[in-house]
N, C-alpha and C positions, 0 to 999 in steps of 0.2 A: 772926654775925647782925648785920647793921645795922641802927641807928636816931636819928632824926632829931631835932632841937628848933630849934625858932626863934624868935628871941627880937629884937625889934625887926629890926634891918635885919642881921642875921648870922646863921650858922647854926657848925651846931657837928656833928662826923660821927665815929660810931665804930666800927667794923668789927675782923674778925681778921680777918691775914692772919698766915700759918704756923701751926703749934699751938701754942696754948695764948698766944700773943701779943697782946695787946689795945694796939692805937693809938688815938690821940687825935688830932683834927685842927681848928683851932675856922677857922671864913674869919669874919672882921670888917672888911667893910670899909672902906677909907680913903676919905673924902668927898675928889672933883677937883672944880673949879667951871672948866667950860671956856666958853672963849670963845663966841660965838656963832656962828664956821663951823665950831666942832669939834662944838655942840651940832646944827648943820644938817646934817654929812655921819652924824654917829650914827642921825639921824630919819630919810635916808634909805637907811640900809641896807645900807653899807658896814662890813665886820667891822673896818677898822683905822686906827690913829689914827697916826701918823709923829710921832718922836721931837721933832722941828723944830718941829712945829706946840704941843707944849705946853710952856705957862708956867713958871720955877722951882721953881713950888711942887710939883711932880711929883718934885726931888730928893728930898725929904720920905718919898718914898710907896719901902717896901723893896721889893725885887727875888722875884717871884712871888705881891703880894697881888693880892687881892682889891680891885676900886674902884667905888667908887659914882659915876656923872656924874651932875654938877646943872646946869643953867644960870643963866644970869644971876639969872634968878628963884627959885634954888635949885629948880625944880622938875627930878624925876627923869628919867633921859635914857637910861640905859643902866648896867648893872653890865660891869665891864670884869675885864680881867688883865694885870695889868704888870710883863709881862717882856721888857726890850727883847732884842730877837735884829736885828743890822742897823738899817736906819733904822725899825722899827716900835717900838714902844711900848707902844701898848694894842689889845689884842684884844676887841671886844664877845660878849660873851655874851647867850644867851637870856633869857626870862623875865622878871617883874615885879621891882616892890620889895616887900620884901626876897629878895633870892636864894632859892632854896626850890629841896632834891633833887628833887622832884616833877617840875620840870620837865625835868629829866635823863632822868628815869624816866617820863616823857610820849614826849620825843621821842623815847629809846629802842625805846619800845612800836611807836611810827609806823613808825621806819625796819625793824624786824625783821616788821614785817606788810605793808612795799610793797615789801622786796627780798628777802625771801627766793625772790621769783617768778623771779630771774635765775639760778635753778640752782643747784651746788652750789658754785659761787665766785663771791663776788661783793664789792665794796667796802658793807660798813655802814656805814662815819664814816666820812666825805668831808671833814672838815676844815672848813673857814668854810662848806664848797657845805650840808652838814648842820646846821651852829650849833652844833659842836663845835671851836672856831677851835683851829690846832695840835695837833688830833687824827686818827691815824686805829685803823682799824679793817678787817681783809681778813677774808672768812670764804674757808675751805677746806675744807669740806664739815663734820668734826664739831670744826676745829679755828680758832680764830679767832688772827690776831696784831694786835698792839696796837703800836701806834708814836707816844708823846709828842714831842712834837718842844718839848714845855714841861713842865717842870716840875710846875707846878701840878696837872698833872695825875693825879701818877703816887699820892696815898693815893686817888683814887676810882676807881681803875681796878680795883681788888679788887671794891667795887661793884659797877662797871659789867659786869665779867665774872658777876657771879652774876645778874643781871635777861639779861643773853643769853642764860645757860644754860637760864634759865626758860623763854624765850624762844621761843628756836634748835635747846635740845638738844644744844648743844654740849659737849664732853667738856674738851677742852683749851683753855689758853687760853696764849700766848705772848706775854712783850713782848719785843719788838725794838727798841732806841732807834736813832734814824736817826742817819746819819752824823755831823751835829751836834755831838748828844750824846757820842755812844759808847759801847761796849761792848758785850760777846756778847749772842746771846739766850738767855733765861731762862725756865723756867716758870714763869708768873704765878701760875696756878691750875689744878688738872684733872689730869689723868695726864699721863705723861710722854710724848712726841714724840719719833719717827725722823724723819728727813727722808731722801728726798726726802716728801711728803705727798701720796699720789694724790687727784685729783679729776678727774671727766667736762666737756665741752664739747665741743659740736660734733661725737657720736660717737667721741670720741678720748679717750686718757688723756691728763692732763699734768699735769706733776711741778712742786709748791713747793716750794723751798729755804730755807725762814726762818731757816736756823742760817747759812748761808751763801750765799744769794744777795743780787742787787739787792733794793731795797725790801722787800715783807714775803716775798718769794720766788720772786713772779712778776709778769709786768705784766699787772695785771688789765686796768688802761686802754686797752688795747689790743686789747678786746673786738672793736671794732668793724674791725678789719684782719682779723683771723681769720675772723670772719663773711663777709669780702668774699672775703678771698685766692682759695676755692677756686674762683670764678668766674673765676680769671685763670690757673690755673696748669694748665689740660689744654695736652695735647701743647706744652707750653713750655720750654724749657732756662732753667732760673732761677738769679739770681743772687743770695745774701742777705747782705747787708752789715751786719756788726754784729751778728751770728748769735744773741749772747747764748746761751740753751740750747737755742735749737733750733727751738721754737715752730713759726716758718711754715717751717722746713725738713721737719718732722714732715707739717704742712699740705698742699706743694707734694706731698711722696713720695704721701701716700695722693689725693690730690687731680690725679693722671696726670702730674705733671712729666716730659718726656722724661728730662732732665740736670740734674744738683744740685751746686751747688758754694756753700758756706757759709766765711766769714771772720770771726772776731772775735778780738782781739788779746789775751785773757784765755785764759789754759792750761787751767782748769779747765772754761769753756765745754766745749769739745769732749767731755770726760765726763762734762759733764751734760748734751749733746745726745745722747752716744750713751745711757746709761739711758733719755732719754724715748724714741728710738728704738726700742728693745730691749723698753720697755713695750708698746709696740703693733703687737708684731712685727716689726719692720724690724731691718735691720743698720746702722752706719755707716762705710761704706767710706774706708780713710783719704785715696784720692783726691778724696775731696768732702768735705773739711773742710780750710782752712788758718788756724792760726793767727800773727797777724802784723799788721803795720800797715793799716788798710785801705786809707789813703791809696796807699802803697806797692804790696801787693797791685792796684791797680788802674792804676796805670799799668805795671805789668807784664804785667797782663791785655793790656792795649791794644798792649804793644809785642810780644806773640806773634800779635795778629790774631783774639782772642778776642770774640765776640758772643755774646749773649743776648737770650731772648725775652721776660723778666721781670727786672729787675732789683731788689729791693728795700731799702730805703738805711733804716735804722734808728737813727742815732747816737744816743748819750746825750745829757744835758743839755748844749750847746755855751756856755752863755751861763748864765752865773749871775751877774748884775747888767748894770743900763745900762751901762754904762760898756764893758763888754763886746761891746754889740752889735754896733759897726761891724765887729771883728777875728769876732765872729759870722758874720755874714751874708757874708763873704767867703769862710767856710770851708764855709758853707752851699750859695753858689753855685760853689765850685769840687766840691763833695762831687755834684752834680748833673752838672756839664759832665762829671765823668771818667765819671759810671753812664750819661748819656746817649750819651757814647761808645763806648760798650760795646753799645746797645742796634743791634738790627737793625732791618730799616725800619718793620716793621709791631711792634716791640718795646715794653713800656710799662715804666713806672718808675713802682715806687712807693715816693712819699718819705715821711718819718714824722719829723717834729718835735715834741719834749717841752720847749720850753724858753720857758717862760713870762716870759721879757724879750724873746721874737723873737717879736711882732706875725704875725697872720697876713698881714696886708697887706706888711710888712715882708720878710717871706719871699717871698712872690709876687715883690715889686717888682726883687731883689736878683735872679730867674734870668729877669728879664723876658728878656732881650739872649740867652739861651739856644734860644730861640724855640719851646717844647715849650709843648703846648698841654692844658691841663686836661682831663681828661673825667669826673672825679668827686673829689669832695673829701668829707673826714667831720668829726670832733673826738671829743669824753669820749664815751663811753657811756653808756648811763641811770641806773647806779647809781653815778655817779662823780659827785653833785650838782653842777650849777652855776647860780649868782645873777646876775639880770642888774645886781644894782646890785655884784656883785663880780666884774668882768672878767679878774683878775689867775688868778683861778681854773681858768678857763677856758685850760689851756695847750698842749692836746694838740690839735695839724693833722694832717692827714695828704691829700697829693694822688695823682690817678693819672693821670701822664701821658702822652703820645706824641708824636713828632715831628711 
């Protein structure tokens, strides 16, 4: 059982997690007195403060507290968290002064009473787009995974799992630390978990892998491709690149595909595409799966005189920092010129970008010389929050093209 005390500007948290185990956790936080455009971009809205931008006096302040911003006038700005990851530093958090669970457990209340409306999978903690900075949270019908990507996080996540359960009704709860961090996944709290983990969408089954796949085991964010795909895929020979487990190959089959040919370079894919296949009655024939490079796969297509009627182009994160983008965008624009080549005349392509240093504009500009012509574009879906004063957030594109 948890319970709380506050006592001037800190709070103090004490919870069991395991039997018979009692933790102790006190947050106090360290007073920063920031400049006056560090104290102007916290007032507007923006969840993070870059390492460069603050003073000395931040060597001071240990690694995973708790910090109070003041301004010039010592007046209160924002309670933050400082754990540099990269060029970030401090992450803003919600709520007044002095910090108070309360507001944890406010916006907890909010978010499990405005998304539980998206079915029975859907993202709860979206990260800074929620005011949970370096937090998430997937639900999977009765089983939730948790993925700290800080630290700071992980003694309220015992917390935070029991007001869900109240919540949600949820039974299990999973943490997953992201690649980052590392290491397996775990049962937080709840009963124990097989994977894969069924949930419905769109009339169909489809399988999470939190012990072993991407992310917390599926790509939720992708809401918004699945909802489209099956308006593209009657009588079309399709092509899916970067297959992952299956997803819109599953899509394409029940959704009138003439021909299905799926590639993705991971071995294990393939037999997590055939189980989701197998879950909803289909088979996977081993001529419509190749695993292997796609780059390579694709100019092999091209040199046997293969077309398609759909092409769909899925890559992972291409770009993880600036610095990367220009060898980005070239990989971006040739990963189109080979699917475009592929496509037949009246053929579309649809492309799907997750990489939050490749600018939407950026990406556009880079297949300009390609000359394929936009007819619908999307982003995040509605339970994947995003800020308009936090752009960084906002990283998912996706277009659908034709010659």
């Amino acid at each position: 059982m948890a319970r709380r005390k506050t006592t001037g500007a800190s709070f103090s948290l004490y919870y069991a997690r395991g039997i018979g185990t009692l933790l102790y956790m006190e947050f106090t936080p360290r007073r920063y007195q920031a400049s006056k455009l560090i104290a102007g971009v916290v007032r507007k809205g923006h969840p993070w403060i870059h390492r460069d931008a603050l003073s000395s006096a931040i060597d001071a302040v240990p690694n995973g507290s708790l910090v109070r911003i003041v301004d010039g006038q010592n007046l209160f700005c924002a309670n933050a968290i400082y754990e540099p990851h990269g060029s970030i530093a401090l992450r803003i958090l919600p709520g007044g002064d002095p910090l108070s669970l309360d507001s944890f457990r406010a916006l907890l209340q909010t978010l499990c009473e405005t998304k539980k409306e998206n079915g029975e999978a859907f993202r709860l903690i979206n990260g800074e787009g929620d005011l949970f900075p370096g937090l998430t949270c997937d639900i999977y019908g009765k089983v939730a995974v948790w993925q700290p990507y800080l630290a700071f996080w992980d003694p309220l996540l015992p917390l935070f799992a029991g007001e869900i359960t109240k919540l949600l009704g949820t039974a299990s709860h999973l943490l997953k630390p992201p690649t980052q961090r590392g290491g397996p996944t775990t049962l937080l709290t709840g009963e124990a978990v097989e994977e894969p983990v069924r949930f419905s969408e769109g009339g169909l089954t489809f399988l999470a892998f939190p012990f072993t796949g991407q992310k917390s085991g599926f790509y939720l964010d992708l809401r918004g491709v699945r909802t489209h795909l099956p308006k593209m895929t009657l009588g079309r020979s399709t092509l899916n690149l970067f297959a992952n487990n299956g997803a819109f190959t599953l899509i394409a089959r029940r959704h009138g595909a003439t021909a299905l040919l799926s590639v993705d370079s991971d071995p294990k894919a393939r037999a997590q595409a055939a189980l989701l296949m197998e879950a909803n009655g289909y088979a996977l024939p081993d001529e419509e799966w190749i695993t292997g490079d796609v780059f390579d796969v694709l100019q092999k297509l091209a040199g046997e005189g293969r077309r398609f009627d759909l092409v769909i182009i899925d890559p992972p994160n291409m770009c993880t920092n600036k610095a990367s983008l220009i060898p980005a965008l070239k990989g971006w624009e040739k990963l189109l010129r080979l699917g475009g080549d592929l496509l037949t005349d009246t053929g579309a392509l649809l492309a799907i970008n997750c990489s939050s240093f490749m600018p939407k504009s950026a990406c556009e500009a880079a297949v300009a010389d390609l000359k394929l012509i936009a007819r619908k574009n999307g982003g995040m879906p509605l339970d994947h929050t995003t800020r308009p004063a936090f752009p960084e957030g906002n990283y998912l594109k996706w277009w659908v093209y034709t010659k």
